[in-house]
N, CA, C and O atoms as a Maestro MAE file, in Angstrom:
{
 s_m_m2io_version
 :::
 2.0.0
}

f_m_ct {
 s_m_title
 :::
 protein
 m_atom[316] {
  # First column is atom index #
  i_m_mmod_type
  r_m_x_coord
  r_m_y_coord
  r_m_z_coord
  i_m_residue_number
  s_m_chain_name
  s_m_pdb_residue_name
  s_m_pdb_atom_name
  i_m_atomic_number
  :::
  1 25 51.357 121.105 127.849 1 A "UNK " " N  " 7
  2 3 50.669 121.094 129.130 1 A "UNK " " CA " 6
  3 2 51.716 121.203 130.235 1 A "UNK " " C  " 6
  4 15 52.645 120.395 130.237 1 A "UNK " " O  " 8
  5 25 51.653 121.909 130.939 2 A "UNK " " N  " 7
  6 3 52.052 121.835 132.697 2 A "UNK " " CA " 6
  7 2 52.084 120.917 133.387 2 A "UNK " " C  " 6
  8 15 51.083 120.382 133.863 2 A "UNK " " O  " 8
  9 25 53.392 120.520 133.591 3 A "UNK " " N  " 7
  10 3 53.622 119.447 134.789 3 A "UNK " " CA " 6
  11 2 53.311 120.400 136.290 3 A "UNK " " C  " 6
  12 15 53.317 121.593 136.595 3 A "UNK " " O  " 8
  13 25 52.991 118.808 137.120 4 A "UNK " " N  " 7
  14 3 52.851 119.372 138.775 4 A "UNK " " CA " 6
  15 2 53.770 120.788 138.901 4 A "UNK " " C  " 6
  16 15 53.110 121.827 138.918 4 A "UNK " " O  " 8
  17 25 54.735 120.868 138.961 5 A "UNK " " N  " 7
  18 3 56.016 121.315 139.355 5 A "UNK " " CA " 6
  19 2 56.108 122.283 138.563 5 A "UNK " " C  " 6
  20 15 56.598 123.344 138.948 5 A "UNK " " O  " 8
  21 25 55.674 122.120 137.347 6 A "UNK " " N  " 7
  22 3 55.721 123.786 136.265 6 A "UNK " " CA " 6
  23 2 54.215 124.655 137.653 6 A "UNK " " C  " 6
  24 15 54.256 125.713 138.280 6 A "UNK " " O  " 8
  25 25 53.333 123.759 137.605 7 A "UNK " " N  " 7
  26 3 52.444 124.504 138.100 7 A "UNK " " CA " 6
  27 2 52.495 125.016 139.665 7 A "UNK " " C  " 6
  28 15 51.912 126.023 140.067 7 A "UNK " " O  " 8
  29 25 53.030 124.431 140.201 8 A "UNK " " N  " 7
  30 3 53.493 124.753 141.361 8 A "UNK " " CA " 6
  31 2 54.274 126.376 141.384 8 A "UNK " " C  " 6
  32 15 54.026 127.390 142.037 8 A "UNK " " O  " 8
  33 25 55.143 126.106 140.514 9 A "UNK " " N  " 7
  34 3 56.545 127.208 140.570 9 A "UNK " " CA " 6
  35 2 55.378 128.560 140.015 9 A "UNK " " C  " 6
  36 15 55.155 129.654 140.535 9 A "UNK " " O  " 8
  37 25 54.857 127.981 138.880 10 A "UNK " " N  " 7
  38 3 53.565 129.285 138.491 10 A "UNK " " CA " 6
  39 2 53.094 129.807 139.805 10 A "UNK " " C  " 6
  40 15 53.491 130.863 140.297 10 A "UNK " " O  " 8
  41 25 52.444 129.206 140.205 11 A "UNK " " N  " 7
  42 3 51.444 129.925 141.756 11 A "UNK " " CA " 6
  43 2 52.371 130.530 142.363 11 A "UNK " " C  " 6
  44 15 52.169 131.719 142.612 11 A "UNK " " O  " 8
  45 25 53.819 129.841 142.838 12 A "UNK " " N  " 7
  46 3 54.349 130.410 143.907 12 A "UNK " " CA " 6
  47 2 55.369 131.937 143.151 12 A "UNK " " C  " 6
  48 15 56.271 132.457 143.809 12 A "UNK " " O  " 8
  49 25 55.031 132.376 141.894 13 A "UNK " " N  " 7
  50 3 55.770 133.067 141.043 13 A "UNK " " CA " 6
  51 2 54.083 134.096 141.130 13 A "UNK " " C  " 6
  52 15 54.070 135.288 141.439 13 A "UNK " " O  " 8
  53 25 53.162 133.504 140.877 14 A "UNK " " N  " 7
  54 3 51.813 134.303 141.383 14 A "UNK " " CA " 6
  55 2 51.623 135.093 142.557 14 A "UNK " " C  " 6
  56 15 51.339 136.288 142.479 14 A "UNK " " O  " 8
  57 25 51.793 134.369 143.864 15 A "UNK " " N  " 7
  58 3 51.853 134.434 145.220 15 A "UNK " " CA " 6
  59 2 52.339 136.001 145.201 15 A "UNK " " C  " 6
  60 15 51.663 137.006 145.420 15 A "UNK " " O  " 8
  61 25 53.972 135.865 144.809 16 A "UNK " " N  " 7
  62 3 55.222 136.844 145.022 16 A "UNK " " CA " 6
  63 2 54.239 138.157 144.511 16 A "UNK " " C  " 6
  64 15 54.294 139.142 145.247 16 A "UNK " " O  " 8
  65 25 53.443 138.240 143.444 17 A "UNK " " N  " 7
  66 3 53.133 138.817 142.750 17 A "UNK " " CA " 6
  67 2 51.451 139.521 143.571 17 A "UNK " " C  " 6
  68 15 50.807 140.328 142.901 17 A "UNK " " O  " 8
  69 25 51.102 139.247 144.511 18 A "UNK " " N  " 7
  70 3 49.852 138.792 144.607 18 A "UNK " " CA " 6
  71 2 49.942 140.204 146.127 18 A "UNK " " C  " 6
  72 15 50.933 140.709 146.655 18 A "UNK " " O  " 8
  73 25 48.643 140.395 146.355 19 A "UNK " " N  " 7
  74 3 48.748 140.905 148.588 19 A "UNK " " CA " 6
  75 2 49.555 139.861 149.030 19 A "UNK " " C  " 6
  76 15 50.531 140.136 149.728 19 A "UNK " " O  " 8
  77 25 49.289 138.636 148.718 20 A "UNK " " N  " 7
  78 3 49.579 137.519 149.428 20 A "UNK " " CA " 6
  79 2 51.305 137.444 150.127 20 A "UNK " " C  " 6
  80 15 51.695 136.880 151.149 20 A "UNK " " O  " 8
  81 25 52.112 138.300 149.049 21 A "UNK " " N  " 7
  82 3 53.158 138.564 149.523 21 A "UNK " " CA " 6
  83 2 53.801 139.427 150.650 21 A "UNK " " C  " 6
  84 15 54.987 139.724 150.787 21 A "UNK " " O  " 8
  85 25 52.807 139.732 151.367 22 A "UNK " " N  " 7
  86 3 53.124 140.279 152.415 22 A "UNK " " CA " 6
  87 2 52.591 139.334 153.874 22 A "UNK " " C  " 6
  88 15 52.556 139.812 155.008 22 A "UNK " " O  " 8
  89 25 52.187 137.851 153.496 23 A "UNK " " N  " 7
  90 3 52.211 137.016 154.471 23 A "UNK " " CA " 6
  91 2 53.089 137.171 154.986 23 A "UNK " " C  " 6
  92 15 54.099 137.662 154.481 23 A "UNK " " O  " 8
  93 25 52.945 136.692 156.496 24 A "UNK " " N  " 7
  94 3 54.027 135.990 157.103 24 A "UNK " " CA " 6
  95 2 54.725 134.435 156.572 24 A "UNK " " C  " 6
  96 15 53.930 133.895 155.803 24 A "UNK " " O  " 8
  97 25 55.739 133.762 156.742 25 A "UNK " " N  " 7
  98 3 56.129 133.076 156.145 25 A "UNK " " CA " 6
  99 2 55.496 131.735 156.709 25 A "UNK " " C  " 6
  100 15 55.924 130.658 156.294 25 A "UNK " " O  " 8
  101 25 54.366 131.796 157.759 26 A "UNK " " N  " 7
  102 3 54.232 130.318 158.049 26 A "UNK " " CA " 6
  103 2 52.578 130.137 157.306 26 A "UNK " " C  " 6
  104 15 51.919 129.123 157.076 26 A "UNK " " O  " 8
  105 25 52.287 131.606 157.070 27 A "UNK " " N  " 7
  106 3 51.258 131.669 156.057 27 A "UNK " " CA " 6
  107 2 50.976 131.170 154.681 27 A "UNK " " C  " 6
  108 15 49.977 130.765 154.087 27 A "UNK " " O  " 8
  109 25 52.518 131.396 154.336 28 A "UNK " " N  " 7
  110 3 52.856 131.509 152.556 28 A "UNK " " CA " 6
  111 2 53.279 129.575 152.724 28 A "UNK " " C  " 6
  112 15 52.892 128.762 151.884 28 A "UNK " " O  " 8
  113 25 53.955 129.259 153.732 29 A "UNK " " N  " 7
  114 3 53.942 127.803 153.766 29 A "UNK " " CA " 6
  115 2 52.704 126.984 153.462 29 A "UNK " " C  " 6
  116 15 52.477 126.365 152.423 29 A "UNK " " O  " 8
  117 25 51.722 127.111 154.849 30 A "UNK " " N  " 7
  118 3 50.385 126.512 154.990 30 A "UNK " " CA " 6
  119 2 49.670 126.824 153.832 30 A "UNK " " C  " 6
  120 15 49.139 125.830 153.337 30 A "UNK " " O  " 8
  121 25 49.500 127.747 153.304 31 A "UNK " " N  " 7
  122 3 48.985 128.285 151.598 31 A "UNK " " CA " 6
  123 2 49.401 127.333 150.642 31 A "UNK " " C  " 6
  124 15 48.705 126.491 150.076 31 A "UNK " " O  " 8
  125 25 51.051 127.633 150.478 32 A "UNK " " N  " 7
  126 3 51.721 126.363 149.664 32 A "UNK " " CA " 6
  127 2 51.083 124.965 149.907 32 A "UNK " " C  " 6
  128 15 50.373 124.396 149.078 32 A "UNK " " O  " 8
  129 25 51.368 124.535 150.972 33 A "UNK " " N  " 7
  130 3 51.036 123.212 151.306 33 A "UNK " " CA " 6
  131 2 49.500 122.678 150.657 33 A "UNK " " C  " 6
  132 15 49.361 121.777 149.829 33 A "UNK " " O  " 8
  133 25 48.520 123.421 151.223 34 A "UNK " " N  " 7
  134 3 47.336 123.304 150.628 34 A "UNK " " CA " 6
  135 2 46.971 123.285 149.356 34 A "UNK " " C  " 6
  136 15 45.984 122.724 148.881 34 A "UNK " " O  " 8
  137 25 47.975 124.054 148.683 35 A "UNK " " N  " 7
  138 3 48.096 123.992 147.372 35 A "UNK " " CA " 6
  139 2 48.564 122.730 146.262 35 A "UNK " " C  " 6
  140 15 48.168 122.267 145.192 35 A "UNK " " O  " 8
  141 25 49.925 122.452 147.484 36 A "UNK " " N  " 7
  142 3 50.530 121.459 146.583 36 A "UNK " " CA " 6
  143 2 49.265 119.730 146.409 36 A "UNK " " C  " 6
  144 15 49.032 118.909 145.522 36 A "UNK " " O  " 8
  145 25 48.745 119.999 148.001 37 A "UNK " " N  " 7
  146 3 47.801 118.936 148.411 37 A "UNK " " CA " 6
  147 2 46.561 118.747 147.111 37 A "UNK " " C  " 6
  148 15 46.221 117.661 146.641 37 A "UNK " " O  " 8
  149 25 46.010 120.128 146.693 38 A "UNK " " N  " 7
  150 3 44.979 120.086 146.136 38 A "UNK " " CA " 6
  151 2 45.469 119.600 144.681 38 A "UNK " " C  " 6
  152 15 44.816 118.879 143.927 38 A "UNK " " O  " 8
  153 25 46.689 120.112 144.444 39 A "UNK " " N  " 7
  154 3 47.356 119.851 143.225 39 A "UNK " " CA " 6
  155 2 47.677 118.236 143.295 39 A "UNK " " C  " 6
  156 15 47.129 117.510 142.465 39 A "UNK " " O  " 8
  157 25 48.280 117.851 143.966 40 A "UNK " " N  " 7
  158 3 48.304 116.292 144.434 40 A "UNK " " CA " 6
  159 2 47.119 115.141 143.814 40 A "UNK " " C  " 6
  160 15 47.120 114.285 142.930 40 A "UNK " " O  " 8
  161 25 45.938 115.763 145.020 41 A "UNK " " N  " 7
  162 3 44.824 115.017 144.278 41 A "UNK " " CA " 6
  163 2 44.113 114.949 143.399 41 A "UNK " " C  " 6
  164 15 43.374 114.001 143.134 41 A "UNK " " O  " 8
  165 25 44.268 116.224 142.655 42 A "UNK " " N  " 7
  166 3 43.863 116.420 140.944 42 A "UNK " " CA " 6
  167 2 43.821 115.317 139.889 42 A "UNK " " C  " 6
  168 15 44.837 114.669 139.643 42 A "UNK " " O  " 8
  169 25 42.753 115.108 139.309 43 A "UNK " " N  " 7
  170 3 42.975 114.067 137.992 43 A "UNK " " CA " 6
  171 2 43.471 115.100 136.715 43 A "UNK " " C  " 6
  172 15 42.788 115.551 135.795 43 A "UNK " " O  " 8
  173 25 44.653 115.262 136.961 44 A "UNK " " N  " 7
  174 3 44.577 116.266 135.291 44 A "UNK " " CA " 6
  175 2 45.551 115.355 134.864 44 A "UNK " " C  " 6
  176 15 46.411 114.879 135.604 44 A "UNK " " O  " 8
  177 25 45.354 114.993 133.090 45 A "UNK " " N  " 7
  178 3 45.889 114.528 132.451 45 A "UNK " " CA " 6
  179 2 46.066 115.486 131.181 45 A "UNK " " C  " 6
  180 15 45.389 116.432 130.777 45 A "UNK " " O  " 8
  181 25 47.351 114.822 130.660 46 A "UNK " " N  " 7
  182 3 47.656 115.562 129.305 46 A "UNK " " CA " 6
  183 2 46.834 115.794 128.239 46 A "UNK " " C  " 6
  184 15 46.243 114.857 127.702 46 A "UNK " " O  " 8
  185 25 46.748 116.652 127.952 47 A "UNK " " N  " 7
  186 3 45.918 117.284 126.136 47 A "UNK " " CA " 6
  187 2 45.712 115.956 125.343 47 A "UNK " " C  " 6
  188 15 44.638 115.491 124.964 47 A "UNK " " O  " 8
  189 25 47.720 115.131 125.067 48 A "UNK " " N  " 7
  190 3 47.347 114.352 124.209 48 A "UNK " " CA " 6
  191 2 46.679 112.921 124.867 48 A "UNK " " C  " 6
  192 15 46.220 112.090 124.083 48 A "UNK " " O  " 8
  193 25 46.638 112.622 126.609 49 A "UNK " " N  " 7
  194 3 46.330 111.574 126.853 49 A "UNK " " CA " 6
  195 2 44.503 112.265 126.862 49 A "UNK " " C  " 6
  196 15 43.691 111.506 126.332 49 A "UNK " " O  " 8
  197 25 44.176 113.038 127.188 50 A "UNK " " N  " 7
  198 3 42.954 113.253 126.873 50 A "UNK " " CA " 6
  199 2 42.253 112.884 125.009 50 A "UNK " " C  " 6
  200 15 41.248 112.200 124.817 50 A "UNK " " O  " 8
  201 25 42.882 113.373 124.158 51 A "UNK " " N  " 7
  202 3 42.733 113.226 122.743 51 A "UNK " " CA " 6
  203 2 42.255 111.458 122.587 51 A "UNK " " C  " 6
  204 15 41.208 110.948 122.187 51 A "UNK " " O  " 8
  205 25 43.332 110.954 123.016 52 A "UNK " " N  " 7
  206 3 43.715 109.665 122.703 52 A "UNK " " CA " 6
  207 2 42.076 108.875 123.297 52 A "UNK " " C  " 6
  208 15 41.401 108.079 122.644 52 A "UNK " " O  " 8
  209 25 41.758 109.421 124.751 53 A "UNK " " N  " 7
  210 3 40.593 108.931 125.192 53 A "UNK " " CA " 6
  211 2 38.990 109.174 124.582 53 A "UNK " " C  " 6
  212 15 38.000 108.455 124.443 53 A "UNK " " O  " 8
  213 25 39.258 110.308 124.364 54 A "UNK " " N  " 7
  214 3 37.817 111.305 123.285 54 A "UNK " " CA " 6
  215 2 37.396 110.163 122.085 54 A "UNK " " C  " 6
  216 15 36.312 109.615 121.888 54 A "UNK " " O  " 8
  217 25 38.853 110.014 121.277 55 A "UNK " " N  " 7
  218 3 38.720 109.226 120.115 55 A "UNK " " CA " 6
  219 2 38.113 107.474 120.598 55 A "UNK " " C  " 6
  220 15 37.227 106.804 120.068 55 A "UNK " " O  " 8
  221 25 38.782 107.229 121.490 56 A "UNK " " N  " 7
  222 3 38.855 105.748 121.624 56 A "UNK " " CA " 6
  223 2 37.260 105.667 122.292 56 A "UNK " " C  " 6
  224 15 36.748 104.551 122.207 56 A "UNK " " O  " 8
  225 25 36.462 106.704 122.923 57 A "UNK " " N  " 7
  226 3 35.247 106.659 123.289 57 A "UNK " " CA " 6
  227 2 34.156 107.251 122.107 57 A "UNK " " C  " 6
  228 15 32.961 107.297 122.400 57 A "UNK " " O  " 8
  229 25 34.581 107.658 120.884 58 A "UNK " " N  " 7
  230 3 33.954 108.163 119.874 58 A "UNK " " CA " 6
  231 2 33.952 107.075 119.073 58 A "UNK " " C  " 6
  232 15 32.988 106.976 118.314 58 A "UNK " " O  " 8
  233 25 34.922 106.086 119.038 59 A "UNK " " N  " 7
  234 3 35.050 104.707 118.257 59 A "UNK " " CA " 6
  235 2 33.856 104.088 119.101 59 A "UNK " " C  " 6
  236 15 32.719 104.160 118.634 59 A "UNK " " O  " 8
  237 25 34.032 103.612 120.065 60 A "UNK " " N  " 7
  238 3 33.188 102.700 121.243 60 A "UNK " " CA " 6
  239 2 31.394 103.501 121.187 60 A "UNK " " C  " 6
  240 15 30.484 102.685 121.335 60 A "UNK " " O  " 8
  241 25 31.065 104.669 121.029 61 A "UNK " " N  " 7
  242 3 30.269 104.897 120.637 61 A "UNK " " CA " 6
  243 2 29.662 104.699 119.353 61 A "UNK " " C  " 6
  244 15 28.534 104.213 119.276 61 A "UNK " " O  " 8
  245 25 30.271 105.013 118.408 62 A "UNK " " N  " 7
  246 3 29.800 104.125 117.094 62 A "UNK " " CA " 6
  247 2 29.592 102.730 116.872 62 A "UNK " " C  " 6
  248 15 28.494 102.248 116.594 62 A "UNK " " O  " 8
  249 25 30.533 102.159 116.981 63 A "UNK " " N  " 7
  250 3 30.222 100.836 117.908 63 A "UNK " " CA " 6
  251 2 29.152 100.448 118.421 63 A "UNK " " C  " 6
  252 15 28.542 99.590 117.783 63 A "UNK " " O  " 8
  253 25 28.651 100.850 119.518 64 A "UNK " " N  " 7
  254 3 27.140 100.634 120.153 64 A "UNK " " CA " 6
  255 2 26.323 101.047 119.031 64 A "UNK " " C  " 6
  256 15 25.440 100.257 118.696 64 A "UNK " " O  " 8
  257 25 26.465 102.340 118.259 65 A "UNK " " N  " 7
  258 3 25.051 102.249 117.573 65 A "UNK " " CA " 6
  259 2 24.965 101.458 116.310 65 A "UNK " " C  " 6
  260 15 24.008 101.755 115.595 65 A "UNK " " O  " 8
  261 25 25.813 100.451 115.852 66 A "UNK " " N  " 7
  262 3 25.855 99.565 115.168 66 A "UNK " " CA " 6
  263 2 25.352 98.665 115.792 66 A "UNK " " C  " 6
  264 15 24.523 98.005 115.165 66 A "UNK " " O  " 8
  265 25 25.597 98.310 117.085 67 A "UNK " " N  " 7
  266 3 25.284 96.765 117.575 67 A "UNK " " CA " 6
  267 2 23.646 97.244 118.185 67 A "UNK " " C  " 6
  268 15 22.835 96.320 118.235 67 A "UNK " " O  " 8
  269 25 23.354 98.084 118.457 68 A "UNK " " N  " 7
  270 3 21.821 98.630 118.742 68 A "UNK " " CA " 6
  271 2 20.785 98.820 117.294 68 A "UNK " " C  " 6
  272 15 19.555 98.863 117.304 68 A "UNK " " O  " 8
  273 25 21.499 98.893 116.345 69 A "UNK " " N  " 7
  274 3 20.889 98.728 115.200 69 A "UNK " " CA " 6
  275 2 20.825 97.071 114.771 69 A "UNK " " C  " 6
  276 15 19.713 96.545 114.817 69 A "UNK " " O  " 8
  277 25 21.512 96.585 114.527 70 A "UNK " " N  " 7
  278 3 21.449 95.028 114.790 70 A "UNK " " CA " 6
  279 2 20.373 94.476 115.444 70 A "UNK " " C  " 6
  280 15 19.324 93.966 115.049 70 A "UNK " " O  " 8
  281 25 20.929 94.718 116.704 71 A "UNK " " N  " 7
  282 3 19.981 93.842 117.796 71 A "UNK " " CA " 6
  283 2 18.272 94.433 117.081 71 A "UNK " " C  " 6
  284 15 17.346 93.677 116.787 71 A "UNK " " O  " 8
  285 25 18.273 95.842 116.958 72 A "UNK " " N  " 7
  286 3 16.473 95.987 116.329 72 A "UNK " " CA " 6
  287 2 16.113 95.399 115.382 72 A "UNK " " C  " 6
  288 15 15.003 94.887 115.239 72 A "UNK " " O  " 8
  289 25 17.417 95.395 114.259 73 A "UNK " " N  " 7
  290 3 16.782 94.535 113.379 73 A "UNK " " CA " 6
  291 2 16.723 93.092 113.332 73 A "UNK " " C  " 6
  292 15 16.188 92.533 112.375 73 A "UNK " " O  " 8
  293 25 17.343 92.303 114.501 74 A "UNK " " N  " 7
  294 3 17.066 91.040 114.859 74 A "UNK " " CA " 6
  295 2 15.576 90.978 115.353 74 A "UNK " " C  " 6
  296 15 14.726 90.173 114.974 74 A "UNK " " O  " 8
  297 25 15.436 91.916 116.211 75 A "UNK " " N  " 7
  298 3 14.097 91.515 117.451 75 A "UNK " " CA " 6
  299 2 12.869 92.274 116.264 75 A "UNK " " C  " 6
  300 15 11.717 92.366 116.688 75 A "UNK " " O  " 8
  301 25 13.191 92.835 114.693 76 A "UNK " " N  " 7
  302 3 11.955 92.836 114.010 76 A "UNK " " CA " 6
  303 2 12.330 92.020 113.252 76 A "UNK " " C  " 6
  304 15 12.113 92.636 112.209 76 A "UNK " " O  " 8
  305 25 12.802 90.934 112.895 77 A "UNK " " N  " 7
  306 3 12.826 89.888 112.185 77 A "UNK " " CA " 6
  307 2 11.634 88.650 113.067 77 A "UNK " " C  " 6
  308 15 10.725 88.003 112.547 77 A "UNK " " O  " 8
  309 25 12.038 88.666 114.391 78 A "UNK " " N  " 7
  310 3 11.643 87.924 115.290 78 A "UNK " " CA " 6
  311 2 10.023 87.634 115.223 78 A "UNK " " C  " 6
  312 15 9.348 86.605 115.196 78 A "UNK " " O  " 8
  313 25 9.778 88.808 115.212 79 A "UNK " " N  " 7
  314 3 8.549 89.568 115.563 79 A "UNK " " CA " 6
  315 2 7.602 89.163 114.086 79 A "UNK " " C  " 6
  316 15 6.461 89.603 113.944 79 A "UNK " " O  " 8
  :::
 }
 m_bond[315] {
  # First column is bond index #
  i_m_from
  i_m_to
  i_m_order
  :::
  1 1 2 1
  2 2 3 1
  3 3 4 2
  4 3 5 1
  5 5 6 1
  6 6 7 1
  7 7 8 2
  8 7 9 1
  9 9 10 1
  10 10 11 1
  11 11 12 2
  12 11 13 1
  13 13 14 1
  14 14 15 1
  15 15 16 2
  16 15 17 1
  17 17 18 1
  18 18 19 1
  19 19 20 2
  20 19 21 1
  21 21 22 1
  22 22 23 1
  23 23 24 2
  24 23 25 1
  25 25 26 1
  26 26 27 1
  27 27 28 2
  28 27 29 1
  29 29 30 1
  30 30 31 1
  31 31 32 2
  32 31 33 1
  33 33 34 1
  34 34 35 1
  35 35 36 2
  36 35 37 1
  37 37 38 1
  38 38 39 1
  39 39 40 2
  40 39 41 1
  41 41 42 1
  42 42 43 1
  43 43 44 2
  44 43 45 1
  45 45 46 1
  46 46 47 1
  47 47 48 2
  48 47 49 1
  49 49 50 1
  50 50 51 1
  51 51 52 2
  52 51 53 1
  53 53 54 1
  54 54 55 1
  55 55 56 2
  56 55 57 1
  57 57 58 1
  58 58 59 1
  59 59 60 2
  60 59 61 1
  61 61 62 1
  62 62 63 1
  63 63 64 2
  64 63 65 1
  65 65 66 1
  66 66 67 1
  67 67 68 2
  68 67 69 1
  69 69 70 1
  70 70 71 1
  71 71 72 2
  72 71 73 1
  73 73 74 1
  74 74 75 1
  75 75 76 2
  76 75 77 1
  77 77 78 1
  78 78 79 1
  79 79 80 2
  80 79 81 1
  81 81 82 1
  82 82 83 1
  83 83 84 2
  84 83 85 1
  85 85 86 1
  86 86 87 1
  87 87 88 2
  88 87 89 1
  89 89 90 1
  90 90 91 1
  91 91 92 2
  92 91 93 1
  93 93 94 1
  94 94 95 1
  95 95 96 2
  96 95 97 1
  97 97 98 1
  98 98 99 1
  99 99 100 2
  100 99 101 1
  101 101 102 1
  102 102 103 1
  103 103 104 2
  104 103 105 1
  105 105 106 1
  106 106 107 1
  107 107 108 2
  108 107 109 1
  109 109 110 1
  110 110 111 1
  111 111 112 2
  112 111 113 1
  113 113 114 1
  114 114 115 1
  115 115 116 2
  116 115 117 1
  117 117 118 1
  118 118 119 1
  119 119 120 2
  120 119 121 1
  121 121 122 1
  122 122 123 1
  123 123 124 2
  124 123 125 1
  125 125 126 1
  126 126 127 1
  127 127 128 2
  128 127 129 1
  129 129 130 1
  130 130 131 1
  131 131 132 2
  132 131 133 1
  133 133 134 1
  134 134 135 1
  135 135 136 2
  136 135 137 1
  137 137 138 1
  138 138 139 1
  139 139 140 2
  140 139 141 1
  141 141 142 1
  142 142 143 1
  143 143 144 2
  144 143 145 1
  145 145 146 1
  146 146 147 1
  147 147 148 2
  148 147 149 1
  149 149 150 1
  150 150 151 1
  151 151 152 2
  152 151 153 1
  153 153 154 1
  154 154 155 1
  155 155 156 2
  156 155 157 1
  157 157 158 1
  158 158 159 1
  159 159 160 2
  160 159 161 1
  161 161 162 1
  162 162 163 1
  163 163 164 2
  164 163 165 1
  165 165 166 1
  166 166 167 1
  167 167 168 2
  168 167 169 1
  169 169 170 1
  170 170 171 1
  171 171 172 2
  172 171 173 1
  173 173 174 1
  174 174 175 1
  175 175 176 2
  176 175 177 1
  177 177 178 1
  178 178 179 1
  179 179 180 2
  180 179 181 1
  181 181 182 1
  182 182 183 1
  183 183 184 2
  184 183 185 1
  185 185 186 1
  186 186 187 1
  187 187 188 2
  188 187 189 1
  189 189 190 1
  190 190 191 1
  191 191 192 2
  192 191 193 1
  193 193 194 1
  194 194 195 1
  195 195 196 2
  196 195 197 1
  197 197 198 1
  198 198 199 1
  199 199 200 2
  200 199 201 1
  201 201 202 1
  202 202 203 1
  203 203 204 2
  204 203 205 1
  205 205 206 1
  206 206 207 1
  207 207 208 2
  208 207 209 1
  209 209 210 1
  210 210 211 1
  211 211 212 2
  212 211 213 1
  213 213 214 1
  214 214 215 1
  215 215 216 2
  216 215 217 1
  217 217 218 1
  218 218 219 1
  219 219 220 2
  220 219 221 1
  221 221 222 1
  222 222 223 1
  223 223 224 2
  224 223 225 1
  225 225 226 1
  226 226 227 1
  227 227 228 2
  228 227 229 1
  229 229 230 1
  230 230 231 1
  231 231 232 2
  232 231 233 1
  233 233 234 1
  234 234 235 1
  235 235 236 2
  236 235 237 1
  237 237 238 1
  238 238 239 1
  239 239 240 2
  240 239 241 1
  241 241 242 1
  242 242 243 1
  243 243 244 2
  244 243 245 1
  245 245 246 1
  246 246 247 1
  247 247 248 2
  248 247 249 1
  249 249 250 1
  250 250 251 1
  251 251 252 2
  252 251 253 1
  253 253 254 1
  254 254 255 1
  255 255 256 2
  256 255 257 1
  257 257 258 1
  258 258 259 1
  259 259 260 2
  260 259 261 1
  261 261 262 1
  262 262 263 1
  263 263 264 2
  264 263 265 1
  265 265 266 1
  266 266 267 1
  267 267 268 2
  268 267 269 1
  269 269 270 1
  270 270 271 1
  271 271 272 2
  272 271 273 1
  273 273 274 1
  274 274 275 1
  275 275 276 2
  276 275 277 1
  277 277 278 1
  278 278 279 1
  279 279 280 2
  280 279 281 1
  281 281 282 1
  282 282 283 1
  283 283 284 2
  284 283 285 1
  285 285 286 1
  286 286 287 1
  287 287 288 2
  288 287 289 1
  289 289 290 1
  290 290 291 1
  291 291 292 2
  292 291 293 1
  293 293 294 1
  294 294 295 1
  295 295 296 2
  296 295 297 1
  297 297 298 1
  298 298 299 1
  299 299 300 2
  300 299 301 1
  301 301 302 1
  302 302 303 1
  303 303 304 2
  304 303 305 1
  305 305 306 1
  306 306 307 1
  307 307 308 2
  308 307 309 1
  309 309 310 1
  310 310 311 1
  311 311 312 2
  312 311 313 1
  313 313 314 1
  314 314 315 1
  315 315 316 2
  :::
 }
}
């Protein structure tokens, strides 16, 4: 996966590549900037910190449908 900064250098290696390169330079700044900003507030996390979460919420889901099976067969015992 791409760090901030891999992704950054990508766009601005895009940009060069792009119309965009015939901005003026306070253009290609304010562009950057907005960029780095949006990149900033991004939740992106890694492949493997994503993996790690999938599983640990696929456990926690099984989980519940054990304890939801339980609890029914408590409340038809009850009954």
């Amino acid at each position: 996966m791409l760090n901030s900064d891999q992704i950054r250098t990508r766009i601005e290696q895009l940009l060069q590549q792009t119309p965009f390169s015939g901005l003026s330079q306070d253009l290609k700044l304010a562009l950057q900037g907005q960029l780095n900003s949006l990149l900033s507030s991004a939740d992106i996390v890694s492949r493997e910190e994503f993996e790690v979460q999938a599983e640990a919420l696929r456990r926690t889901q099984a989980r519940l449908l054990e304890l939801e099976d339980k609890v029914a067969q408590l409340e038809a015992q009850q009954s």
